[in-house]
DRENSEVO-88560 format. One record per residue (C-alpha): residue number from 0; chain; x, y, z. Coordinates in steps of 0.05 Angstrom, whole numbers, plus 5000, padded with zeros to 4 digits. Layout:
<k=NUM | c=A | xx=X | yy=Y | zz=Z> .
...
***
This chain:
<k=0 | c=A | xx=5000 | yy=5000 | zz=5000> .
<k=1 | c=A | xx=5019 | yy=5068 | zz=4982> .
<k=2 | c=A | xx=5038 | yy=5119 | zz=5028> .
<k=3 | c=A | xx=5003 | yy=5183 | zz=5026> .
<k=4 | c=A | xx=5045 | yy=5245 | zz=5040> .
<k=5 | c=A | xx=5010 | yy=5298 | zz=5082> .
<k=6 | c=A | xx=5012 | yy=5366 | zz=5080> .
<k=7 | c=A | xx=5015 | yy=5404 | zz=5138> .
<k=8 | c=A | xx=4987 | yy=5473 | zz=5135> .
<k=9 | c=A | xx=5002 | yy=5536 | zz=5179> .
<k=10 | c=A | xx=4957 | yy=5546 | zz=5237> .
<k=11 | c=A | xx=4925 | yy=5618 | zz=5244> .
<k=12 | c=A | xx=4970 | yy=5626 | zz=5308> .
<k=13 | c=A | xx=5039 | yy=5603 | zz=5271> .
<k=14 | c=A | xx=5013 | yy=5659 | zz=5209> .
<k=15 | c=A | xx=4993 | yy=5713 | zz=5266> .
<k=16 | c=A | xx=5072 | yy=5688 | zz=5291> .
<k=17 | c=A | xx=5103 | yy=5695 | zz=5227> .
<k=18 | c=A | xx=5068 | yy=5762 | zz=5211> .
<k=19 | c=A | xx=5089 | yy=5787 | zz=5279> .
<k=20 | c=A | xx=5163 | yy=5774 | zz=5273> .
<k=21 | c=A | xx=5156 | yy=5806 | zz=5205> .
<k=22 | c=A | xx=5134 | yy=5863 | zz=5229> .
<k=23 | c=A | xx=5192 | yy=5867 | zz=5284> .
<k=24 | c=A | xx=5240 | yy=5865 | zz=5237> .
<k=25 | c=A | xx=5211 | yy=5920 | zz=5194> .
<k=26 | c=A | xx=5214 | yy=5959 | zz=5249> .
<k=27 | c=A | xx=5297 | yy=5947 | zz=5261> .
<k=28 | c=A | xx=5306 | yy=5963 | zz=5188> .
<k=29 | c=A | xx=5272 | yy=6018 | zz=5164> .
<k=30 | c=A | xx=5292 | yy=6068 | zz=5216> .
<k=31 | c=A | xx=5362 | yy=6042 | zz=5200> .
<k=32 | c=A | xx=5352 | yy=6047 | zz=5122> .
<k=33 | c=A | xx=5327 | yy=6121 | zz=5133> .
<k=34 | c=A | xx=5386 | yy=6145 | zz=5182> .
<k=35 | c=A | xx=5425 | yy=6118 | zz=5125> .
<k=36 | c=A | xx=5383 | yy=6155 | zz=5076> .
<k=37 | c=A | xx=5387 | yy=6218 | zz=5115> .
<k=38 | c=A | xx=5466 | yy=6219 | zz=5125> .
<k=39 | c=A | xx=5474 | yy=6210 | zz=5043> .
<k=40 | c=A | xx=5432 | yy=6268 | zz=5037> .
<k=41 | c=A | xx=5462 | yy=6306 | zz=5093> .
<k=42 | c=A | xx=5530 | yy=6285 | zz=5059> .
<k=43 | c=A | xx=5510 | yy=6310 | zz=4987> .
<k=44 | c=A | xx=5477 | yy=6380 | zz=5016> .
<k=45 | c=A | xx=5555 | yy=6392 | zz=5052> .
<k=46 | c=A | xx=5592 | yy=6369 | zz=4990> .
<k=47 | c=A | xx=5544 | yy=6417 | zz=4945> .
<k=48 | c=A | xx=5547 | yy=6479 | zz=4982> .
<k=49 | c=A | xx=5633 | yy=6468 | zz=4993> .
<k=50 | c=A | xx=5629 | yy=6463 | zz=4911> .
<k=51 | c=A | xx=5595 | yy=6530 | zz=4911> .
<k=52 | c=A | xx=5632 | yy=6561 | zz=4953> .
<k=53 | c=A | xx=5698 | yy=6551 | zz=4926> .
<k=54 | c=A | xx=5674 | yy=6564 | zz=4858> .
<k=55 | c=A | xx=5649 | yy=6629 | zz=4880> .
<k=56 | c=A | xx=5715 | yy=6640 | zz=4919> .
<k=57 | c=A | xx=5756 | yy=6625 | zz=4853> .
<k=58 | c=A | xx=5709 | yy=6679 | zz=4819> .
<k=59 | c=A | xx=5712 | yy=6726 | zz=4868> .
<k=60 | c=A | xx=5781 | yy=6733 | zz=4884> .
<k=61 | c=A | xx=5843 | yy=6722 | zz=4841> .
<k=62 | c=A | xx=5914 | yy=6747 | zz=4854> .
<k=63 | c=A | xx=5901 | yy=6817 | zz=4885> .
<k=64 | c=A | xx=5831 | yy=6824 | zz=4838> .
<k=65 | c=A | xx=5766 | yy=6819 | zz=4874> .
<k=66 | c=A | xx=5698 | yy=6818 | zz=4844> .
<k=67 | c=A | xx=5639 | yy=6800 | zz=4866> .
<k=68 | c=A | xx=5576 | yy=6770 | zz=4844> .
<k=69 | c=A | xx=5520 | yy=6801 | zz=4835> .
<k=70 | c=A | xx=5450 | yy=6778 | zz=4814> .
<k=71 | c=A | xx=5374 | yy=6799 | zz=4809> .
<k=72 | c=A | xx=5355 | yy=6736 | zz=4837> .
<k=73 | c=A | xx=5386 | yy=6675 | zz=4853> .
<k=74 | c=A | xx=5379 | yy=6640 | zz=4784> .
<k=75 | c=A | xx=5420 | yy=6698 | zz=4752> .
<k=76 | c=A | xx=5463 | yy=6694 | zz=4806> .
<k=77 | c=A | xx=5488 | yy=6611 | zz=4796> .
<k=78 | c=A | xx=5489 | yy=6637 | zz=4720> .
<k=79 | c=A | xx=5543 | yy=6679 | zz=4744> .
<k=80 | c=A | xx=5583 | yy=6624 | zz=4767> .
<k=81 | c=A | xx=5564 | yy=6579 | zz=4708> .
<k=82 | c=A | xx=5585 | yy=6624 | zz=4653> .
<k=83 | c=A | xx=5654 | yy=6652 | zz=4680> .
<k=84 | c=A | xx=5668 | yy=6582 | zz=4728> .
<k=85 | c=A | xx=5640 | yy=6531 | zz=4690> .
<k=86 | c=A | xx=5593 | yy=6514 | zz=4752> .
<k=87 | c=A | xx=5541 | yy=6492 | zz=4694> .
<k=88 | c=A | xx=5505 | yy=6427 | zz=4729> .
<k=89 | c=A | xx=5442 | yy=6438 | zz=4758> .
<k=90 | c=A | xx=5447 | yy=6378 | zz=4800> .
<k=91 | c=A | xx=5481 | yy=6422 | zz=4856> .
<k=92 | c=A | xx=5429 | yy=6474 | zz=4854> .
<k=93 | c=A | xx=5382 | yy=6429 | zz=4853> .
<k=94 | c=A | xx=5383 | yy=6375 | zz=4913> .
<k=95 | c=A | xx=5344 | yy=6311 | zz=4891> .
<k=96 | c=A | xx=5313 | yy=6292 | zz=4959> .
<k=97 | c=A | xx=5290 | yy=6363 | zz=4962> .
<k=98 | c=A | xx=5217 | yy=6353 | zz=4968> .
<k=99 | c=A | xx=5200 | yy=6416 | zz=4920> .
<k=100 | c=A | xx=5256 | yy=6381 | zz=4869> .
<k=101 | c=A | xx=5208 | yy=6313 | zz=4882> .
<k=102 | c=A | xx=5143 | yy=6344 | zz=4877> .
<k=103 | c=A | xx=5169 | yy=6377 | zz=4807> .
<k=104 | c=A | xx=5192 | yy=6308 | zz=4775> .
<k=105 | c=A | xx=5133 | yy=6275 | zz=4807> .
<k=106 | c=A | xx=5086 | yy=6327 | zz=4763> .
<k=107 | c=A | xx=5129 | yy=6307 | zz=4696> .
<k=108 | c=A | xx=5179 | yy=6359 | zz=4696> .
<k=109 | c=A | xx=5252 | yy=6335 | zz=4677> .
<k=110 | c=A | xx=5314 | yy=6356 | zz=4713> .
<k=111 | c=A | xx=5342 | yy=6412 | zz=4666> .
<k=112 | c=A | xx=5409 | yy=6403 | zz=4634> .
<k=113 | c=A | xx=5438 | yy=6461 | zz=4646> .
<k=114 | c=A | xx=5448 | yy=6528 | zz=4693> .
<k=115 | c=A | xx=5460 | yy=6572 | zz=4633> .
<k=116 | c=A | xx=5463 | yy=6567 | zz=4559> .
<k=117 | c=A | xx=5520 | yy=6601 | zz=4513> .
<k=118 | c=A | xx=5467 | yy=6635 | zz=4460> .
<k=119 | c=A | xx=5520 | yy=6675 | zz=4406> .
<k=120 | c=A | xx=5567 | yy=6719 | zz=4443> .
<k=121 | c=A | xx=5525 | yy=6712 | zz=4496> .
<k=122 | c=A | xx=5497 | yy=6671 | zz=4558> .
<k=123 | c=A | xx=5430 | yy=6662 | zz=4576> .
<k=124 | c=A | xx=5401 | yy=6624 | zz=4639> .
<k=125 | c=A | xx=5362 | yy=6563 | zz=4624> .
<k=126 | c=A | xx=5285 | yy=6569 | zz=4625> .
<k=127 | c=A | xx=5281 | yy=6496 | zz=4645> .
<k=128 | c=A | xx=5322 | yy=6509 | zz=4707> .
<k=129 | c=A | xx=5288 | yy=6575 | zz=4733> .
<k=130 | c=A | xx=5222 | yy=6529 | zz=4726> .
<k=131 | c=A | xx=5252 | yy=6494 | zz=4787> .
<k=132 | c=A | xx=5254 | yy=6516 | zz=4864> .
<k=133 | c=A | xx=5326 | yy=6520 | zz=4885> .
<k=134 | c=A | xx=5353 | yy=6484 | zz=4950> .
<k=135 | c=A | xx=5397 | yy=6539 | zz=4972> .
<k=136 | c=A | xx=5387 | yy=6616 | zz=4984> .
<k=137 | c=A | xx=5454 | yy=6658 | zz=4980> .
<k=138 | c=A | xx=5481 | yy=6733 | zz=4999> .
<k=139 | c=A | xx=5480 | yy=6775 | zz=4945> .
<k=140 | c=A | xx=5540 | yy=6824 | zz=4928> .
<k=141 | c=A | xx=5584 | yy=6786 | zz=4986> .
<k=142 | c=A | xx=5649 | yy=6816 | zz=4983> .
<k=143 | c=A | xx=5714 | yy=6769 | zz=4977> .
<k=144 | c=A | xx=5750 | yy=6811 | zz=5033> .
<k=145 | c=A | xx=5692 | yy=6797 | zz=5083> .
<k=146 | c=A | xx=5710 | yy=6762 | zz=5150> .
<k=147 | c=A | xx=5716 | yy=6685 | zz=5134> .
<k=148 | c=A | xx=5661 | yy=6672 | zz=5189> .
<k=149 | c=A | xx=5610 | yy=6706 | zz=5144> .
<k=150 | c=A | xx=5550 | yy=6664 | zz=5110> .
<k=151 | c=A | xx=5552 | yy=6661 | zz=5031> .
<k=152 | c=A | xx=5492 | yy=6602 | zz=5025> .
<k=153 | c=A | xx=5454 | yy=6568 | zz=5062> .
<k=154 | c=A | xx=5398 | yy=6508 | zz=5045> .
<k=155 | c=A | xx=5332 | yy=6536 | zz=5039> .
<k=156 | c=A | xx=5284 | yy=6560 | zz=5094> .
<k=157 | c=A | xx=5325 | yy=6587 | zz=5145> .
<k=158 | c=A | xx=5277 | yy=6642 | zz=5182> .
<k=159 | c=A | xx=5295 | yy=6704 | zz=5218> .
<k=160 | c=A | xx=5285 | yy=6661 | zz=5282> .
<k=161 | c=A | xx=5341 | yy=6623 | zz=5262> .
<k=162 | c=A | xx=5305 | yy=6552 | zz=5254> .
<k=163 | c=A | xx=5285 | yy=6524 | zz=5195> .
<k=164 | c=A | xx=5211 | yy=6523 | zz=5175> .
<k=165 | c=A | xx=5179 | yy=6450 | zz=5168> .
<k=166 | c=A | xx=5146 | yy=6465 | zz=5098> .
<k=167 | c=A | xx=5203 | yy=6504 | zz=5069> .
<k=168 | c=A | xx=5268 | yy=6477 | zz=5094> .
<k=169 | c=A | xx=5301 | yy=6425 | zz=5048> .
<k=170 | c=A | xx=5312 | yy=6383 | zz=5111> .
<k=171 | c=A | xx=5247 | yy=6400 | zz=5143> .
<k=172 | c=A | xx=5254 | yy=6430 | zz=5215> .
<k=173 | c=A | xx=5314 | yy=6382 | zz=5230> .
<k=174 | c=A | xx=5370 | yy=6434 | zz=5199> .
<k=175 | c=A | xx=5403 | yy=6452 | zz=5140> .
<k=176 | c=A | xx=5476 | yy=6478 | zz=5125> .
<k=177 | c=A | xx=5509 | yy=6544 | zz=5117> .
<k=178 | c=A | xx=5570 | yy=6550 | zz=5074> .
<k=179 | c=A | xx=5620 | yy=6607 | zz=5092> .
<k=180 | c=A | xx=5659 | yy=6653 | zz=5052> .
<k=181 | c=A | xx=5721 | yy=6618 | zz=5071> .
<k=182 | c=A | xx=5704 | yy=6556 | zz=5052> .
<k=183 | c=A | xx=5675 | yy=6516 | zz=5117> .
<k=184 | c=A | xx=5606 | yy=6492 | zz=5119> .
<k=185 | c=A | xx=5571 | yy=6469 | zz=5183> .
<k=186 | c=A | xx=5512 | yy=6435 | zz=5198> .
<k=187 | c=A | xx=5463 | yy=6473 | zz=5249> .
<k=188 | c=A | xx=5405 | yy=6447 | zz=5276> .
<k=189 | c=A | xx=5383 | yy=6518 | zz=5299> .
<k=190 | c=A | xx=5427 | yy=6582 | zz=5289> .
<k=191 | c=A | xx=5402 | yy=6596 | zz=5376> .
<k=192 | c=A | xx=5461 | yy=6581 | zz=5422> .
<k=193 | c=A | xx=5441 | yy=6526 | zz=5464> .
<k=194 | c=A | xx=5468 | yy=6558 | zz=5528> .
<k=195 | c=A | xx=5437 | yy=6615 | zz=5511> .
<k=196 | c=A | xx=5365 | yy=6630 | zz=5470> .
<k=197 | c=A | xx=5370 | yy=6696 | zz=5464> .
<k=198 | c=A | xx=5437 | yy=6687 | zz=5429> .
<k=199 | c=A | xx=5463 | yy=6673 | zz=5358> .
<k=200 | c=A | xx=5522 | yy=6626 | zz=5337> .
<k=201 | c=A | xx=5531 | yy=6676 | zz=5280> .
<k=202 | c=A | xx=5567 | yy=6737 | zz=5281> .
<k=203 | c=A | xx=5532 | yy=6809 | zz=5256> .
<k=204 | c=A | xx=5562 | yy=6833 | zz=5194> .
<k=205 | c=A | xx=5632 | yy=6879 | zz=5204> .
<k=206 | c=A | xx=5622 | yy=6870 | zz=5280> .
<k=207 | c=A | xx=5636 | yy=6825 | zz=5342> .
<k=208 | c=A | xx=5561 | yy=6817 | zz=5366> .
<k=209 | c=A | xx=5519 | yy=6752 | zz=5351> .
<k=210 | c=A | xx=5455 | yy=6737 | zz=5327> .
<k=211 | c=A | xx=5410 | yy=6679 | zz=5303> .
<k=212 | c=A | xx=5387 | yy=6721 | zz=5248> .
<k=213 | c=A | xx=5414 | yy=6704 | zz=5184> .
<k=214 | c=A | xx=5406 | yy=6774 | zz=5147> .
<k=215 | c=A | xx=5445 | yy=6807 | zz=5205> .
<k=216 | c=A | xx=5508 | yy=6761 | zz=5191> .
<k=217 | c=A | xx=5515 | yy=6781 | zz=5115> .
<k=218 | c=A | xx=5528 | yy=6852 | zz=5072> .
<k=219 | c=A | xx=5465 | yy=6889 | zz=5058> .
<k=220 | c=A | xx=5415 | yy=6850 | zz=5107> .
<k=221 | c=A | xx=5350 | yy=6816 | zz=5077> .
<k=222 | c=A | xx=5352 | yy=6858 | zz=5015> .
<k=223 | c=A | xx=5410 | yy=6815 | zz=5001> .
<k=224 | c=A | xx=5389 | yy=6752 | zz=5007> .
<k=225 | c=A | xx=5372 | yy=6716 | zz=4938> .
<k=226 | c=A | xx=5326 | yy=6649 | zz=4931> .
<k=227 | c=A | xx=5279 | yy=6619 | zz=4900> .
<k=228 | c=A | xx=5204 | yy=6655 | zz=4902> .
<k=229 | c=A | xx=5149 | yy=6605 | zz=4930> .
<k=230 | c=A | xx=5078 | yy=6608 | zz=4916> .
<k=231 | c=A | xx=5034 | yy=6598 | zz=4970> .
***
């Protein structure tokens, strides 16, 4: 006689088991995958503003000549730095994980090509890359002889508070980073000293003082501060 092979199947406890364990280790790995996630981007914000701000440095100063750029907004101003720099890739205006970059290539739009395009004798910034909201805002007319401790750029939605604002801020509330005219950039998770609210880690412009409000620590105040406009 034959022996019949019998299946066992899974009990409803051993499935609510399995599904339970599942759902343990879902819970180990995604925060782990995001942390991961978020020091990349972290990572590629630093390395993109440090680009900028050596470009901008190479511009600005060379030898014993200083200039200094100047734009009516901040499109014209990273055409600045394409045309005479060759700082042409949009990719580092731009941030990827930005969610106003991710909402514009979720609605269709492609990532432009280009900052700026050579059009005869002259240059012309891209249409395609003023359709898109810029990750960083930056300090208009900042002079190359300014004190090294003074803020060229800075990731998008800093406020006058000195924290970042949750619907604006590339990074949310959590931070952003400010690149410096001498080349450092730090990471701040509020621009408040921590021993002290009602104190800045920044320094007012041409003076020993701090503050927590970006437009005090740069040439000009907030009428120097270029970035992208965003409709409400």
């Amino acid at each position: 006689m034959k022996k019949r092979m019998i299946s066992r199947a899974f009990t409803l406890v051993e499935l609510l088991i399995v599904i339970a364990i599942i759902g343990v280790l879902a819970g180990l790995i995604y925060p782990a995958i995001g942390r991961a996630t978020g020091a990349g981007d972290k990572m590629k914000s630093m390395n993109n503003a440090s680009n900028i701000a050596k470009i901008w440095f190479s511009y600005s100063k060379t030898g014993s000549r200083t200039r200094t750029v100047v734009g009516s907004d901040i499109y014209e101003w990273a055409a600045v730095l394409a045309e005479h720099e060759g700082l042409n890739d949009p990719s580092i205006w731009i941030l990827d994980f930005d969610p106003f970059t991710q909402e514009r290539i979720g609605s269709g739009a492609s990532m432009p090509a280009t900052v700026s395009n050579r059009v005869g004798n002259n240059w012309q910034t891209n249409p395609e890359f003023k359709q898109f909201v810029l990750s960083w805002a930056v300090a208009n007319k900042t002079l190359a002889s300014a004190p090294g401790n003074t803020p060229l750029l800075w990731t998008r939605g800093l406020r006058p508070s000195g924290d970042w604002d949750k619907d604006f801020g590339v990074f949310g509330r959590d931070g952003g980073h400010i690149a410096y005219v001498d080349g450092h950039v730090l990471w701040w998770a509020s621009l408040r000293d921590e021993n002290n609210p009602n104190k800045g880690v920044l320094t007012l412009y041409d003076e020993t003082q701090t503050t927590y409000n970006i437009a005090q620590a740069i040439r000009g105040g907030s009428a120097n501060i270029l970035q992208s406009k965003l409709e409400e």
